[in-house]
C-alpha positions in Angstrom: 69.5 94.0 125.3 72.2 91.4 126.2 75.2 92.1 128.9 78.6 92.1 127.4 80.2 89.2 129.0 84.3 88.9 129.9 84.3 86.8 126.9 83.0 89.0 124.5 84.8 91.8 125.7 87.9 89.8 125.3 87.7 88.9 122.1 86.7 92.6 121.1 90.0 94.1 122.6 91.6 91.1 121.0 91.0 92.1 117.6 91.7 95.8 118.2 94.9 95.5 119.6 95.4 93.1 116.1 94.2 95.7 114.0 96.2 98.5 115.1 99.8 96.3 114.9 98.5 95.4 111.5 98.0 98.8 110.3 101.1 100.2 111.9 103.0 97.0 110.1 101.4 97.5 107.0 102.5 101.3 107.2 105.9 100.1 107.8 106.2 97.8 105.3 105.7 100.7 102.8 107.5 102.7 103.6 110.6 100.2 104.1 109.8 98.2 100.8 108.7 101.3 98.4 109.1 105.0 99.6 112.5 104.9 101.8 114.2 103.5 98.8 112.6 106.4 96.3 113.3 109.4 98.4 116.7 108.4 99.5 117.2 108.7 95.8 115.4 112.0 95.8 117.4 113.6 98.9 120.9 111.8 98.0 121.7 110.9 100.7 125.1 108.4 100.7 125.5 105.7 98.3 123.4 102.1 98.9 125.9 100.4 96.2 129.9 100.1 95.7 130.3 100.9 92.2 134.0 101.2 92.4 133.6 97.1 93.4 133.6 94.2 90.7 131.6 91.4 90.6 133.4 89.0 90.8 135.4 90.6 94.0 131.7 91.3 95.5 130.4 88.0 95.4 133.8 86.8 97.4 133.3 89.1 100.0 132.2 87.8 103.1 130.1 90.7 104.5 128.0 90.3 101.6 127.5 87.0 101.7 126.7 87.5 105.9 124.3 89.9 104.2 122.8 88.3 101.7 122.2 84.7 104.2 120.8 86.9 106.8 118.2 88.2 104.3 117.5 85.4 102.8 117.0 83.4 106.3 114.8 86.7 107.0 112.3 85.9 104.2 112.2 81.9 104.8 110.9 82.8 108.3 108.4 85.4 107.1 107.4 82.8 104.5 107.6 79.4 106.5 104.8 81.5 109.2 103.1 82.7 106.7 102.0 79.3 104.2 102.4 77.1 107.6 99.7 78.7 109.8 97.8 78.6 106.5 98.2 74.7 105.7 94.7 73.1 105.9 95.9 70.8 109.1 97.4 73.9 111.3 94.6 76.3 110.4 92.2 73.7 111.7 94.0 73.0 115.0 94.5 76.5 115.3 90.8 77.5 114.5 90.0 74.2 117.0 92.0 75.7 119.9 91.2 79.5 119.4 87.8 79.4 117.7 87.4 83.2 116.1 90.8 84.4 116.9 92.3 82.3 114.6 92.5 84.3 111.8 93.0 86.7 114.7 95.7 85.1 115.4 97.2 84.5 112.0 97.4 88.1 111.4 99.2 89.2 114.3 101.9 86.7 113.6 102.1 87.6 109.8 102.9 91.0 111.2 105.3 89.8 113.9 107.1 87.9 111.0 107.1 91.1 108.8 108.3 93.5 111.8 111.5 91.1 112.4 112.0 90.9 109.0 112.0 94.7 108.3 114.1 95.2 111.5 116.5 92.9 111.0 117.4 93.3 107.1 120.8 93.6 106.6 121.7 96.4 103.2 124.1 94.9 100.8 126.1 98.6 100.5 129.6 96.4 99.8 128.5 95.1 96.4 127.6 97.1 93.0 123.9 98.1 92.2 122.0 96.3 89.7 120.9 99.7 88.3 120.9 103.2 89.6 120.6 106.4 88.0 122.2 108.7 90.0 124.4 110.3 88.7 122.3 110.6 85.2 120.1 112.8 83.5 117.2 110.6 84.7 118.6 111.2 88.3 115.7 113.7 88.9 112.7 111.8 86.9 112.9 109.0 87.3 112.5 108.9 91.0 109.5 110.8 90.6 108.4 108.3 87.7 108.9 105.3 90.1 107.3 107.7 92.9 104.3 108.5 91.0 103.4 104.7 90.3 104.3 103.3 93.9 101.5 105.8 95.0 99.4 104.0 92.5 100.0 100.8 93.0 99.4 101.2 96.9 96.5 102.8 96.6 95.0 100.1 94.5 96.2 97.7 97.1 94.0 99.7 99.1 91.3 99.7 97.1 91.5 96.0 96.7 91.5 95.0 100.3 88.7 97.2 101.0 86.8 95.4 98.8 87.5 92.0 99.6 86.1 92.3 102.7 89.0 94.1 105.2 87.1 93.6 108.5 87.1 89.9 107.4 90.7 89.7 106.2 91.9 90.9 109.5 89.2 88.9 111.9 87.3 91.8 112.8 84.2 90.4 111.4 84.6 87.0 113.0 84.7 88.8 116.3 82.2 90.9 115.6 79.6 88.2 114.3 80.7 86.1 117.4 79.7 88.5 119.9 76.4 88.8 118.2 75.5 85.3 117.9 75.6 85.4 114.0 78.3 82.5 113.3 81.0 82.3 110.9 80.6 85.3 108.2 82.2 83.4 105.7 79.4 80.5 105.5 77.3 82.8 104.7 78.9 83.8 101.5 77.4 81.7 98.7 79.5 78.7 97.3 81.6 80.3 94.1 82.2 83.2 96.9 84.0 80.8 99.2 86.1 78.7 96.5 87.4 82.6 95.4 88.6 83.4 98.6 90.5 79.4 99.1 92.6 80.3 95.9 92.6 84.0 96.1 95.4 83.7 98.3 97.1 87.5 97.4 94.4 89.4 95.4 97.1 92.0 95.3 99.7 90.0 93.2 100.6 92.3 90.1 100.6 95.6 92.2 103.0 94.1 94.8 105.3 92.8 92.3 105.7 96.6 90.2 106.9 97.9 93.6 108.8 95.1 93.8 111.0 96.0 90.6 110.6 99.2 89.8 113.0 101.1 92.0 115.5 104.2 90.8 118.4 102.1 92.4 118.5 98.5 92.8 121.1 96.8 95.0 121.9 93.2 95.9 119.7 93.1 98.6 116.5 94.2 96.8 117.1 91.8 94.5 116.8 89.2 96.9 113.8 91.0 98.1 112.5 91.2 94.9 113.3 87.7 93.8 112.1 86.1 96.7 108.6 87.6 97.4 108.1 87.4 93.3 108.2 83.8 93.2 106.1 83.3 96.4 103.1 85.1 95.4 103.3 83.7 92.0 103.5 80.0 93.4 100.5 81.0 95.8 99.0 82.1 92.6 95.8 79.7 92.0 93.2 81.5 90.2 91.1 79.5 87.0 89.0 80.2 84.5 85.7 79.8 87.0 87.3 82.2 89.5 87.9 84.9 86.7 84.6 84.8 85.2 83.0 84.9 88.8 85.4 88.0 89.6 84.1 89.5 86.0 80.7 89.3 86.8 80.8 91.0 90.1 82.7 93.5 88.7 80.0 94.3 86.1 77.6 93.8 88.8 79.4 96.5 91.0 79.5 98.8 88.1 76.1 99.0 87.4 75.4 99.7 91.2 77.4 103.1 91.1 75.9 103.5 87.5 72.6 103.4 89.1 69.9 105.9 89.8 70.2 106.3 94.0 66.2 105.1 94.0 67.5 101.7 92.6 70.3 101.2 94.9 68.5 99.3 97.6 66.6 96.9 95.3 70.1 96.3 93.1 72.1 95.8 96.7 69.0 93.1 97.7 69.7 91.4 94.3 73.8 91.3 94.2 72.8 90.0 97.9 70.7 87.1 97.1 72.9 86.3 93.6 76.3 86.2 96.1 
């Protein structure tokens, strides 16, 4: 059995320490882009708009305007980290300098971004809502409507990062295959595998986006939320017809595993193996 060398050990407590800000950031981000918004609804708590406020005296007022550029500088920076580290030139100096803790790497700085952006958001509570139904006879259901389907939605997330490989997503599996001499996991994947994952750059796109909008009250600053990370996973959007069809068939293919007798599961797992 080999020795664990400083390296390996290194690179191990590397991608833990990565993992647990990840998870603890992804936690965060739910609860500050979906659930904090439905259950101060829920609890009514104080007001998150100024109806008593026009327009028109809104958009004049500088604290929203302070507001609103601070925001919008907030997502620029989360966005700017986010597509730069991930431009083809970068991720190859990056993956030249730090080998397998580049995606390592990329992680814990798409988190970083995220934390200071969450941190740092600055309410709009001077300006009108968009909508809000408080105050309604929906002011009860509705929250529990737009609860209901958050819950949903995240939980597909969920589902679909668990199976597009977490481990990998996060650079666990890098590390992992590192320390055991096995090389880069994602060469091994088979050709139409690979060419998924370089387009498939949010598999999580439509979910994202109905937590995005569907909110019990929606004030200025989720609508810059909103409008901002809407058009950034749409224009990172780059899915064909080849991707689709390959998705479709592993989909069918995945079926028929949990369809499957549990004598034929081994003998169906060798042949989705070989046929990835």
């Amino acid at each position: 059995m080999a020795s664990v060398t400083f390296r390996d050990s290194f690179l191990c407590v590397s991608a833990f320490i990565n993992f647990i800000f990840v998870f603890v950031t992804g936690a965060d981000f739910v609860r500050f882009v979906s659930f904090r918004a439905i259950y101060h609804n829920l609890s009514g708590g104080a007001p998150v708009c100024r109806e008593s406020v026009s327009w028109s005296v809104a958009l004049r007022d500088g604290a929203v305007l302070r507001a609103v550029a601070v925001d919008v500088f907030l997502l620029v920076l989360f966005s700017v980290q986010h597509s730069l580290l991930a431009w083809g030139p970068v991720k190859r100096a990056c993956q030249d300098r730090l080998g397998v803790l580049s995606r390592t790497m990329y992680c814990f700085t798409t988190a970083l971004a995220m934390q200071v952006m969450m941190r740092c958001w600055q309410p709009v509570t001077s300006a009108p809502c968009l909508w809000s139904v408080q105050n309604t006879s929906w002011d009860i259901f509705f929250p529990l409507i737009c609860f209901i389907l958050h819950f949903l939605c995240w939980a597909i997330i969920c589902s679909i990062l668990l199976i597009f490989d977490y481990p990998e997503l996060l650079g666990i599996k890098q590390v992992y295959y590192e320390c055991l001499g096995l090389g880069d996991p994602l060469s091994l994947k088979s050709p139409r595998a690979q060419r998924l994952f370089a387009h498939l750059r949010h598999p999580v796109c439509v979910e994202l986006v109905a937590v995005l909008w569907v909110l019990p009250t929606f004030p200025v600053d989720r609508l810059v939320l909103a409008v901002y990370l809407s058009v950034y996973l749409m224009a990172a959007h780059s899915l064909d017809t080849q991707d689709c069809t390959y998705l479709n068939r592993q989909l069918q293919t995945k079926l028929k595993l949990f369809c499957a007798p549990l004598d034929q599961n081994d003998q169906s797992n060798n042949n989705v193996n070989k046929q990835e």
